[in-house]
PDB file as gemmi writes it, atoms N, CA and C in Angstrom:
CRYST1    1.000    1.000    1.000  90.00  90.00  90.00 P 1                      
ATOM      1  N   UNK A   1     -17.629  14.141  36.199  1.00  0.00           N  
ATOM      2  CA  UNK A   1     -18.363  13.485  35.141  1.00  0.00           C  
ATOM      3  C   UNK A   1     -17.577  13.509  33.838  1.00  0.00           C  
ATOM      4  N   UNK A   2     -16.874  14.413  33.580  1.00  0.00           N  
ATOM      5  CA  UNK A   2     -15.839  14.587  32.765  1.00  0.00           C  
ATOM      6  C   UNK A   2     -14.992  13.257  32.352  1.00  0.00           C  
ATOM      7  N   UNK A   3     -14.341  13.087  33.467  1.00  0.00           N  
ATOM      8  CA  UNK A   3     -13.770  11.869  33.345  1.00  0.00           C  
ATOM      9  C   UNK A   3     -14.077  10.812  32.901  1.00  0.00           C  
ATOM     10  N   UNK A   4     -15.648  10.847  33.833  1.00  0.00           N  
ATOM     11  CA  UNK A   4     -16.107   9.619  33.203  1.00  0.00           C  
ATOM     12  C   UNK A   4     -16.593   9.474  31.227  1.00  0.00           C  
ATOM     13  N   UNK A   5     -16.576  10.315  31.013  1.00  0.00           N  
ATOM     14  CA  UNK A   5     -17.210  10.595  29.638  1.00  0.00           C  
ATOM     15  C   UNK A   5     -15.626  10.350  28.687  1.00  0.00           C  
ATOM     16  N   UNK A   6     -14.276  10.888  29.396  1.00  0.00           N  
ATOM     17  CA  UNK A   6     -13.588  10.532  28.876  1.00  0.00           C  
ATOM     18  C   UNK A   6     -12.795   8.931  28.770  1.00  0.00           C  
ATOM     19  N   UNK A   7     -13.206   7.987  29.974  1.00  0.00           N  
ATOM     20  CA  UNK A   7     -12.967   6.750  30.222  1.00  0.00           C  
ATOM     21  C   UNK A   7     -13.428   6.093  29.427  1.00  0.00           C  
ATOM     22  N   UNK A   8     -15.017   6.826  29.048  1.00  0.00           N  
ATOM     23  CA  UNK A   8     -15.704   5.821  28.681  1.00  0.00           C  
ATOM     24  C   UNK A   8     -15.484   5.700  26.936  1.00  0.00           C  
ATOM     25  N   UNK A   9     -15.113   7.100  26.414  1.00  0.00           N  
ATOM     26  CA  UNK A   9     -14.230   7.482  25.165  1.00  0.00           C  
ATOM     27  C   UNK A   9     -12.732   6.519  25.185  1.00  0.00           C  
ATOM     28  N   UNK A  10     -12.061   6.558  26.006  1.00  0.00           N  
ATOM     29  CA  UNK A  10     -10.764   5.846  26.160  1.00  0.00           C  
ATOM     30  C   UNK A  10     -11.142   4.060  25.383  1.00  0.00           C  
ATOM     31  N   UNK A  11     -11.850   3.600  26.596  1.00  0.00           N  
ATOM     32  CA  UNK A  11     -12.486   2.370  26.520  1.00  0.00           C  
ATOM     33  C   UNK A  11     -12.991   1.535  25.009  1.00  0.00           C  
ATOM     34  N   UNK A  12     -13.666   2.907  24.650  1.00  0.00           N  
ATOM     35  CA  UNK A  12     -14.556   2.629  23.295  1.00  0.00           C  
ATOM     36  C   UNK A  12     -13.349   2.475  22.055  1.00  0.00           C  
ATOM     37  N   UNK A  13     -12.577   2.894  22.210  1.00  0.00           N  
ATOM     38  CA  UNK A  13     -11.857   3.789  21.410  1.00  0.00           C  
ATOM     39  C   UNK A  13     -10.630   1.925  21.823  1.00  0.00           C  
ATOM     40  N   UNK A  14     -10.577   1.521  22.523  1.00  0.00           N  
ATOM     41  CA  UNK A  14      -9.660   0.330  22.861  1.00  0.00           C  
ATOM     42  C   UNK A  14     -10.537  -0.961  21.915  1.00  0.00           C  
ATOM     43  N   UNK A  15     -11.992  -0.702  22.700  1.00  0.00           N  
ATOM     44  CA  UNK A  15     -13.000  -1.877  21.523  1.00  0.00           C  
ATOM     45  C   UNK A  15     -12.488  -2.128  20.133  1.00  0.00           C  
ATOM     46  N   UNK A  16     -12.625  -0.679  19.629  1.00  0.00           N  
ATOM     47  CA  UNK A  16     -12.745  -0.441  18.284  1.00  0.00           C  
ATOM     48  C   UNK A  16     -11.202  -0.968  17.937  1.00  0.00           C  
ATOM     49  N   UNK A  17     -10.348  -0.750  18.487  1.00  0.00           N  
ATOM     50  CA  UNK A  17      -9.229  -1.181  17.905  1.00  0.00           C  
ATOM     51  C   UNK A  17      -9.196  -2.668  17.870  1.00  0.00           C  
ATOM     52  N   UNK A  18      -9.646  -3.410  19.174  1.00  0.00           N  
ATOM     53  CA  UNK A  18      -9.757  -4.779  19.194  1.00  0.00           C  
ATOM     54  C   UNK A  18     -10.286  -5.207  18.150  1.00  0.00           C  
ATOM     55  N   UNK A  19     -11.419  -4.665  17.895  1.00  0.00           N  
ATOM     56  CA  UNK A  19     -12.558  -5.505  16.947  1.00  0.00           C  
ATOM     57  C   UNK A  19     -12.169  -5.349  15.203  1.00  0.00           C  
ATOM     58  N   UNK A  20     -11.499  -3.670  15.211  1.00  0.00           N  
ATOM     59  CA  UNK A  20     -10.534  -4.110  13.737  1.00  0.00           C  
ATOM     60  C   UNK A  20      -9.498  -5.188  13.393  1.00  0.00           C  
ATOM     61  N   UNK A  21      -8.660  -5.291  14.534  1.00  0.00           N  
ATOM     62  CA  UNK A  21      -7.612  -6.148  14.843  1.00  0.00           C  
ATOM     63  C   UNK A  21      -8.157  -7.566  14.429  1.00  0.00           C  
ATOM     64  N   UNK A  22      -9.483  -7.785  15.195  1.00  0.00           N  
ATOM     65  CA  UNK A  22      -9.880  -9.058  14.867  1.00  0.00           C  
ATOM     66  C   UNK A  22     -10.061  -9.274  13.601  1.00  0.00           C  
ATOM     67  N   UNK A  23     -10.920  -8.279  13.021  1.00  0.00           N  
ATOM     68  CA  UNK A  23     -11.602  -8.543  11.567  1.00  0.00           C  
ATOM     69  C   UNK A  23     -10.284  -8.779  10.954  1.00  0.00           C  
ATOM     70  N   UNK A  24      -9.271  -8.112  10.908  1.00  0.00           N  
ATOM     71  CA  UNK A  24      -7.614  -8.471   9.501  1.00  0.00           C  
ATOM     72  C   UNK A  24      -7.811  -9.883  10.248  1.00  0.00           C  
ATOM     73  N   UNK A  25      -7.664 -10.387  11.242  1.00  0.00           N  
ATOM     74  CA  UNK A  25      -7.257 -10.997  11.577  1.00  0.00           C  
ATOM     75  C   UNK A  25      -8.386 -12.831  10.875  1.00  0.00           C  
ATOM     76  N   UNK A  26      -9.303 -12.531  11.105  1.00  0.00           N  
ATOM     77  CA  UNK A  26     -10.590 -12.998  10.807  1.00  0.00           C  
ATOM     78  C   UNK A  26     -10.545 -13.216   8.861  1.00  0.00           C  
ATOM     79  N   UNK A  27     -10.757 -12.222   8.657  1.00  0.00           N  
ATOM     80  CA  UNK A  27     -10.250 -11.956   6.629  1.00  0.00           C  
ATOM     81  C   UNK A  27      -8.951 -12.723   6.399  1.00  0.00           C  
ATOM     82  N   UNK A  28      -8.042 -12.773   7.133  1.00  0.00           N  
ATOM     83  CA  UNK A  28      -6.786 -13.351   6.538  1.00  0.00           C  
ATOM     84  C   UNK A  28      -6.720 -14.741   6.810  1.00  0.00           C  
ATOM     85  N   UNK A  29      -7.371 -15.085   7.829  1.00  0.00           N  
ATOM     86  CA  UNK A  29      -7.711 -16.469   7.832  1.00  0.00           C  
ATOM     87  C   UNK A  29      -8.463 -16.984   6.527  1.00  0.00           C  
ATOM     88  N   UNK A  30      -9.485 -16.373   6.156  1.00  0.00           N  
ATOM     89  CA  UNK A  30     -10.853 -16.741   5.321  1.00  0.00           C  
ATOM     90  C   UNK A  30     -10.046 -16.679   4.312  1.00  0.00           C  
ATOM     91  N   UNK A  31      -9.168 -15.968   3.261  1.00  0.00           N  
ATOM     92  CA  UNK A  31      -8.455 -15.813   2.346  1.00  0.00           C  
ATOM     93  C   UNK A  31      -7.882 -17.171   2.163  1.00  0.00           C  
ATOM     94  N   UNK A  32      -6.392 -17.344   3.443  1.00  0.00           N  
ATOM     95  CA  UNK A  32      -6.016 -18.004   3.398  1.00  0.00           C  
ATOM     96  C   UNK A  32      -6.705 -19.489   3.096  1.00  0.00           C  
ATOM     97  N   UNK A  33      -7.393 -20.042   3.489  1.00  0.00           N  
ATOM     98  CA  UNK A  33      -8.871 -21.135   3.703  1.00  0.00           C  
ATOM     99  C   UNK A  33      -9.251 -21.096   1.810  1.00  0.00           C  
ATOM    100  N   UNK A  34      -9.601 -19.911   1.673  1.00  0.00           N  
ATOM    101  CA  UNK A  34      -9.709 -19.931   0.012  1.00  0.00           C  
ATOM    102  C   UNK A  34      -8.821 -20.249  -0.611  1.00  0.00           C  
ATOM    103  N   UNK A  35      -7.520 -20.113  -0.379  1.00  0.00           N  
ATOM    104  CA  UNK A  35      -6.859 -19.587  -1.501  1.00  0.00           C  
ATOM    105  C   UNK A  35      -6.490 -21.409  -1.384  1.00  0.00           C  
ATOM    106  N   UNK A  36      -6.261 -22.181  -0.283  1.00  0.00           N  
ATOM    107  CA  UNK A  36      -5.709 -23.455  -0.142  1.00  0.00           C  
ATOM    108  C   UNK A  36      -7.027 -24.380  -0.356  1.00  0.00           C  
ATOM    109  N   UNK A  37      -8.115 -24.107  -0.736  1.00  0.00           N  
ATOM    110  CA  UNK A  37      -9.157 -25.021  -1.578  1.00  0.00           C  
ATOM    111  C   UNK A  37      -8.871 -24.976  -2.601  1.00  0.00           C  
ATOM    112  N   UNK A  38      -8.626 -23.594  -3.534  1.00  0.00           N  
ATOM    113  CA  UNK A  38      -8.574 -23.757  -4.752  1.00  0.00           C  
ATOM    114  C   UNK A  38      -7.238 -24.058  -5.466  1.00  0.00           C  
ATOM    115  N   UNK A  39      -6.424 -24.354  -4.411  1.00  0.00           N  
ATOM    116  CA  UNK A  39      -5.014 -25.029  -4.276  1.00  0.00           C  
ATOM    117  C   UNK A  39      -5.074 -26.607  -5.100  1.00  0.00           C  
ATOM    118  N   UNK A  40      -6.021 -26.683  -3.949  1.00  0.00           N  
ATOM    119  CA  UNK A  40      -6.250 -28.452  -3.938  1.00  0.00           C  
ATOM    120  C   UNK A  40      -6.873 -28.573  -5.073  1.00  0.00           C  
ATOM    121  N   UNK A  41      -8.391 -27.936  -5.183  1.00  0.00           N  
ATOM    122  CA  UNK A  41      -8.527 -28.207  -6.471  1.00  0.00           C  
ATOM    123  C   UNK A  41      -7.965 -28.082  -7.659  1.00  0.00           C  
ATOM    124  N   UNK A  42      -6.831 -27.204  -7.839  1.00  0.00           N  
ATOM    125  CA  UNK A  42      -6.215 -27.295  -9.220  1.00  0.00           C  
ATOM    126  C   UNK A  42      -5.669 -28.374  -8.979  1.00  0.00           C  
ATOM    127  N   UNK A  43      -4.918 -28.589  -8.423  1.00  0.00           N  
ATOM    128  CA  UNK A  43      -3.709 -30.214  -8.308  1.00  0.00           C  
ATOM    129  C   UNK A  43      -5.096 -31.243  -8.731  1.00  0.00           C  
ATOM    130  N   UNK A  44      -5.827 -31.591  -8.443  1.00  0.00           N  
ATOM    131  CA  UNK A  44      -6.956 -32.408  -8.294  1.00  0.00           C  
ATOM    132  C   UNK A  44      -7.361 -32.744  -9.868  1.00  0.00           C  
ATOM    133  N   UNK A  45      -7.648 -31.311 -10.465  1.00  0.00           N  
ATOM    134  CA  UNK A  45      -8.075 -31.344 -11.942  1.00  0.00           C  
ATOM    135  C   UNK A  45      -6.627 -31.605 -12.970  1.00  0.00           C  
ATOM    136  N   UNK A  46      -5.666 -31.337 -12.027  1.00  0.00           N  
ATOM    137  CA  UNK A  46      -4.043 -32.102 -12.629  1.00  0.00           C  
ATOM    138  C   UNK A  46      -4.201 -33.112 -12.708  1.00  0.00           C  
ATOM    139  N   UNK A  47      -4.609 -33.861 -11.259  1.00  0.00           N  
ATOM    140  CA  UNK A  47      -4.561 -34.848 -11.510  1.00  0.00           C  
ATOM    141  C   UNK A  47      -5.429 -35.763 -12.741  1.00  0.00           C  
ATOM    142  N   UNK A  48      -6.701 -35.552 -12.637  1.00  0.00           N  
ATOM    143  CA  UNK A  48      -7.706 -35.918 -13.606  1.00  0.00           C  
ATOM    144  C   UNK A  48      -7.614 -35.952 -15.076  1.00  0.00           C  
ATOM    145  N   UNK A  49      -6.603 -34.769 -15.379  1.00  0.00           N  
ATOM    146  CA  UNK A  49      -6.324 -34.398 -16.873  1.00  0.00           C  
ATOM    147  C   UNK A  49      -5.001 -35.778 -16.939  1.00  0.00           C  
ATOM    148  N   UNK A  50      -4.225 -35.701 -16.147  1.00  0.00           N  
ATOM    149  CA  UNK A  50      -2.897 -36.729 -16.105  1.00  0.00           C  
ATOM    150  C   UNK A  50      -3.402 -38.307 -16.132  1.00  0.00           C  
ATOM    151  N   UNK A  51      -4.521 -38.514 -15.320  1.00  0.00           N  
ATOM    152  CA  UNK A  51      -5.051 -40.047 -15.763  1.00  0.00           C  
ATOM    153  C   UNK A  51      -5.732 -40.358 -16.691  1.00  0.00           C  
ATOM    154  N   UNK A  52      -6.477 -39.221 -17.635  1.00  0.00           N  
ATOM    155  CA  UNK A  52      -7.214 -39.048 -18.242  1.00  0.00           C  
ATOM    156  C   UNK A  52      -6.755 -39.644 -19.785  1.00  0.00           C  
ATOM    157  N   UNK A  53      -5.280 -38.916 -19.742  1.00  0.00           N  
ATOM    158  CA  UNK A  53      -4.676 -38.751 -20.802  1.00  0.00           C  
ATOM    159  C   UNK A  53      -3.445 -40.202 -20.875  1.00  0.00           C  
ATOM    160  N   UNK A  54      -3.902 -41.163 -19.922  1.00  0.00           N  
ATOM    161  CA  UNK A  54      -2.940 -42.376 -19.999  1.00  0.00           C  
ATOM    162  C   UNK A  54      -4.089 -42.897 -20.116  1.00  0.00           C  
ATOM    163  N   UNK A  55      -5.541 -42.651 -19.815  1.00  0.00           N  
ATOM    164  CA  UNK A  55      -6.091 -44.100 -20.109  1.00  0.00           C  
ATOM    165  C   UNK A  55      -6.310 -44.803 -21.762  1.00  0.00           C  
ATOM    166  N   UNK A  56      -6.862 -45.677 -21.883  1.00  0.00           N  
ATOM    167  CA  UNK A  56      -6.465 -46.699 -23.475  1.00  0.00           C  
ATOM    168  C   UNK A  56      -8.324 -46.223 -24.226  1.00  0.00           C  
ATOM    169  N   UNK A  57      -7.957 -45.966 -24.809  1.00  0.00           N  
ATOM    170  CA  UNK A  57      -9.240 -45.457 -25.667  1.00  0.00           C  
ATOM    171  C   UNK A  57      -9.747 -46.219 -27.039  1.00  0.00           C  
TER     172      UNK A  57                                                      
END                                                                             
């Protein structure tokens, strides 16, 4: 029974690493995803200020 108590420790102990692994993995996506919206949107409000400032008033 030993064993089994230690397999089942082994096992758990493999989860847990998976499921951290995922989460960096999971967060660095989501970052990344952020960080390239607010990418776009600055260029975007570049752009807006740049047509803004040629149009005839």
């Amino acid at each position: 029974m030993r064993s089994d108590k230690a397999a089942w420790s082994k096992a758990a102990e493999g989860v847990g690493e998976l499921c951290d692994g995922l989460a960096g993995v999971l967060e660095k996506t989501g970052n990344d995803q952020l960080r390239t919206d607010e990418a776009i949107k600055a260029e975007i409000a570049g752009l807006k200020v740049r047509v803004q400032s040629h149009q005839l008033v």
